[in-house]
C-alpha positions, -999 to 999 in steps of 0.1 A, spaced: -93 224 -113 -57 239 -121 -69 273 -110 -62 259 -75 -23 252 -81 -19 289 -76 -30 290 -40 -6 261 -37 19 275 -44 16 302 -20 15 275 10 48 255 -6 62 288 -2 49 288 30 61 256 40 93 261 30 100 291 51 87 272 83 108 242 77 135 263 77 131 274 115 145 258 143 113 256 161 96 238 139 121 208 145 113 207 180 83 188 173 90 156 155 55 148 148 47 188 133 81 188 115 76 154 92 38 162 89 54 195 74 73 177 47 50 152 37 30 180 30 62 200 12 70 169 -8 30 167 -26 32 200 -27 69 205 -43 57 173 -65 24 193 -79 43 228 -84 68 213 -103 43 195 -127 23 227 -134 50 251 -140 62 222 -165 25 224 -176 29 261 -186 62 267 -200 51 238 -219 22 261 -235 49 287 -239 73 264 -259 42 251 -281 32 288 -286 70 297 -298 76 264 -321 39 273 -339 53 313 -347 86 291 -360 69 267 -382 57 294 -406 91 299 -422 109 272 -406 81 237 -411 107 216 -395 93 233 -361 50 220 -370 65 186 -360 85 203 -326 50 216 -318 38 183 -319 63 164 -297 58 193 -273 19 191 -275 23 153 -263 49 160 -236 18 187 -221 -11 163 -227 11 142 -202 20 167 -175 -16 175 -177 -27 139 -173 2 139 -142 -13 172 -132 -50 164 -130 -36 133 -107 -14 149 -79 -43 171 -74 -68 141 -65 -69 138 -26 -56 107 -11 -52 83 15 -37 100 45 -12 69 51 -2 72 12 29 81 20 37 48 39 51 19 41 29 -14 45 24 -43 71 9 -72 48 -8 -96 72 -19 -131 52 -39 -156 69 -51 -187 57 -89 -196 59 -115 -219 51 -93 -248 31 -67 -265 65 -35 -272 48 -46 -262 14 -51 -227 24 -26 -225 44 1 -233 15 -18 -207 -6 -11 -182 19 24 -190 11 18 -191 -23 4 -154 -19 35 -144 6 59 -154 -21 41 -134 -51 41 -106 -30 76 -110 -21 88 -114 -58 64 -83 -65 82 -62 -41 116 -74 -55 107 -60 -89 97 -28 -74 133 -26 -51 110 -25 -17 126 -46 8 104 -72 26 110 -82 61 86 -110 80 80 -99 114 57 -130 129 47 -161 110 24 -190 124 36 -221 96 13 -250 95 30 -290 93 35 -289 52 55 -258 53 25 -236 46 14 -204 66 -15 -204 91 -3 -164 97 25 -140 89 31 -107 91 56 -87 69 71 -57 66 70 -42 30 97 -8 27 107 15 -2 143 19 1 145 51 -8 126 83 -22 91 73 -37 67 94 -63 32 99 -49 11 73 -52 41 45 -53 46 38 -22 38 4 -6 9 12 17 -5 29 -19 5 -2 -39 -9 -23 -19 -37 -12 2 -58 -27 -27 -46 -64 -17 -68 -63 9 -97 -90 13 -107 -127 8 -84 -144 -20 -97 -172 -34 -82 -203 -55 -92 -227 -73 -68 -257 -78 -65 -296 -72 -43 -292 -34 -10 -314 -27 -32 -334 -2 -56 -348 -28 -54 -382 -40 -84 -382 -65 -78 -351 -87 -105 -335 -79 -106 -296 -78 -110 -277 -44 -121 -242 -34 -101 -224 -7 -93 -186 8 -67 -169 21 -74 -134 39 -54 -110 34 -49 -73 57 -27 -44 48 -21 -14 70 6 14 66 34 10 91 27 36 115 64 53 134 64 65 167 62 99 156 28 88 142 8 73 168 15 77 205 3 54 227 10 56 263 24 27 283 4 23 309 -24 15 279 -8 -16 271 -13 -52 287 21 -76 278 19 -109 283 46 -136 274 42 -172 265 58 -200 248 59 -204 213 41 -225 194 45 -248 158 77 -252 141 111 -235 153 148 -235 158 164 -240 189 154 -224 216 124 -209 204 99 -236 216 117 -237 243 112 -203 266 83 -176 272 100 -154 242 64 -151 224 48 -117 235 9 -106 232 2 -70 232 -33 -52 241 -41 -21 233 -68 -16 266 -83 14 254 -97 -1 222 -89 -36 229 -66 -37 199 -38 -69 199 -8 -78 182 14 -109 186 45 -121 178 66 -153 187 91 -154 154 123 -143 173 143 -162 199 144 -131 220 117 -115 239 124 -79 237 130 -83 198 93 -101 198 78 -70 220 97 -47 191 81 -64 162 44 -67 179 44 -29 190 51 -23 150 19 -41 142 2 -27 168 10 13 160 2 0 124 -37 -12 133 -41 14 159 -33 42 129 -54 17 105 -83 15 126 -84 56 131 -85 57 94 -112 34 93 -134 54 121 -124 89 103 -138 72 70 -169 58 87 -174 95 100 -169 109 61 -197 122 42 -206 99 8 -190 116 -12 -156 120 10 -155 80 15 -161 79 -21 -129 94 -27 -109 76 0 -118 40 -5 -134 39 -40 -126 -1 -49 -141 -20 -22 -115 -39 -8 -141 -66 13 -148 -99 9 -139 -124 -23 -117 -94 -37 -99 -120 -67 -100 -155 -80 -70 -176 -84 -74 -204 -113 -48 -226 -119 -68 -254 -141 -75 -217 -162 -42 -206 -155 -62 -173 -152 -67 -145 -122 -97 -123 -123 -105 -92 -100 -142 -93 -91 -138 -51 -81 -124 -40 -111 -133 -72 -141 -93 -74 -148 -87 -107 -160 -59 -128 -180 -44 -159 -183 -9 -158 -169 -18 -165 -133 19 -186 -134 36 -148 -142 18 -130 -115 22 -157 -89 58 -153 -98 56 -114 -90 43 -100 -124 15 -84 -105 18 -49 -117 -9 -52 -141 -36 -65 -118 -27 -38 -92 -30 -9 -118 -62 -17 -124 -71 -11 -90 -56 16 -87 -67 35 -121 -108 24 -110 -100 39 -77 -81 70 -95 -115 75 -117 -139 72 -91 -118 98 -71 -117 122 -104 -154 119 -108 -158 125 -74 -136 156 -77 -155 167 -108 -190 166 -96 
C-alpha cells in the first residue's frame, strides 16, 4: 500500500511546479482544484518521509543500545512514534469523499411529532451549534422556519472551519454522517399526562459548494419573491423579501425568507442551492460507482432512523455503528465527538477493507 507514496511524490512535485505558473491562476476553478490536491498530497509526503527516517532513527538507537542500554528504551519511544505515522499513513492514503475538503450546510427539519418535533429540531440545532463551538467552526443560520413554541419547523445553517483543517476534519467530513431520521424518545412540553412520546427530526448535510465549484447559468434559474411567513421582526412579515429559487434544469429549489432584505435572501438561497446542486452530482456519480467504489464513498449508511435519543435513559444509541452511552445530557450539550468518531472509524474500516481486497 506504501509502495504507492513514491509515485506520489512525483505528482506533489509536479503540482508544485504548475502552481507556480501564472497560467494556471487564470482558471480559478483548475487553480484551487490544484491545491486541494497539493495540500492531501503535501499532507501524505510529509507522513511517510516521517515514516522512514523514523525506521532510520530506530535502526541507529538499536546499534547504540549495545554499549549504551539507556538507548533499548529510545528505540522504544521511537518504535511507538512509527506505529503512529504508520496508522496516520495507512489513513491519508484511503480515498475520500470528493467534498471532504468542505465546509457544511446542515439542514434540520422537524417531522412526524407537530410541536414536539419541532422543538427537538432545536434541540438538535443547539447540540450541533455547541459541537461546532468546541471544534472553533463558526456556525451561521441562513433560513429558519420557527414553529409557535419557539421550536424549528426548518433551518438551514452554515457550519465553517475558521482556518486551515487536517484531512478528514473538516465540517462537510465531520458531519456528513449526521445525516438521516433522528429520533427521541421523551415526555414533550405539551403533555399533560406524563406519558412518553416518539418523534423525528430529519436531518440533511451537504458541503457548501463556492462559485468556483459549481456553475450554473442564470438563465437556468426561476426567482420568485413572496412574503414571509411565521414569526419575525419588523418589517419582515411585512414585504415580498422571501425569495424561492429553481434550478429548471433538474428542478432543484432552495428558499429563504430569514433576512429583511431581498437581495441578502437571494444570496443565502443561491448558497443552498450550489450546495444541493454539488450534493446531488455526488449522489448521481455514486449511483453510477461500481460496489465496491460506493463501498468506499458512503460506507455507514446515512438513511433513515440513523440514532435514538432517550432522555427517560438518558442514553443515545447509533443504529449504523451500535455506539451507545448514557450521557445523552453531555452530547446534547455539544460533547458529540464520541458518537461522530464512531462513524467515522466504521466508515474508515470499511474503506480500508475495501482498499485491501
Amino acid at each position: 500500500m506504501f509502495e504507492a507514496v513514491e509515485g506520489l511524490v512525483d505528482e506533489k512535485n509536479d503540482l508544485e511546479a504548475r502552481l507556480g505558473a501564472p497560467e494556471t491562476h487564470a482558471d480559478q476553478r483548475l487553480a484551487k482544484q490544484l491545491s486541494q490536491r497539493y495540500n492531501e498530497l503535501t499532507a501524505i509526503v510529509n507522513t511517510w518521509t516521517e515514516w522512514h527516517r523514523l525506521a532510520d532513527d530506530i535502526e541507529a538507537a538499536l546499534e547504540l543500545a549495545s554499549d549504551a542500554p539507556e538507548f533499548a528504551a529510545e528505540a522504544e519511544q521511537l518504535t511507538a512514534r512509527r506505529a503512529i505515522a504508520e496508522e496516520r499513513l495507512r489513513h491519508l492514503l484511503v480515498p475520500r469523499d470528493a467534498a471532504d475538503s468542505k465546509d457544511a450546510l446542515l439542514e434540520v427539519k422537524s417531522g412526524e411529532g407537530g410541536e414536539e418535533s419541532a422543538l427537538f429540531a432545536a434541540d438538535l440545532l443547539r447540540m450541533y451549534t455547541r459541537w461546532s463551538e468546541r471544534r472553533g467552526f463558526a456556525v451561521e443560520i441562513l433560513d429558519a422556519n420557527m414553529s409557535d413554541l419557539g421550536g424549528y419547523k426548518s433551518v438551514t445553517v452554515a457550519v465553517k472551519a475558521r482556518g486551515a483543517t487536517e484531512p478528514g476534519e473538516t465540517p462537510y467530513a465531520l458531519l456528513k454522517f449526521e445525516g438521516g431520521v433522528h429520533r427521541v424518545q421523551r415526555v414533550p412540553a405539551t403533555e399533560s399526562q406524563g406519558r412518553i412520546h416518539t418523534s423525528a427530526a430529519g436531518v440533511l448535510v451537504m458541503p457548501e459548494a463556492e462559485q468556483v465549484d459549481v456553475v450554473i447559468d442564470d438563465n437556468d434559474l426561476r426567482i420568485d419573491v413572496y412574503r414571509s411567513s411565521g414569526p419575525g421582526g419588523q418589517s419582515v412579515n411585512t414585504t415580498d423579501s422571501a425569495v424561492r429559487i429553481t434550478h429548471v434544469p433538474t428542478g432543484i429549489v432552495a428558499s429563504c425568507q430569514n433576512e429583511k432584505s431581498q437581495l441578502q435572501n437571494k444570496e443565502q438561497a443561491m448558497r443552498i442551492l450550489r450546495g444541493r446542486i454539488m450534493q446531488a452530482a455526488q449522489d448521481a456519480a455514486d449511483a453510477e460507482a461500481s460496489d465496491a467504489r460506493r463501498s468506499q464513498v458512503r460506507t455507514v449508511d446515512r438513511s433513515e432512523r440513523i440514532r435514538t435519543y432517550n432522555y427517560p435513559e438518558n442514553r443515545i444509541s447509533d443504529h449504523r455503528t451500535g455506539y451507545k452511552s448514557y450521557n445523552l445530557d453531555q452530547v446534547l450539550d455539544g460533547d458529540l465527538d464520541p458518537v461522530v468518531d464512531s462513524c467515522v472509524k466504521a466508515d474508515l474500516a470499511a474503506r480500508l477493507a475495501a482498499l485491501e481486497e
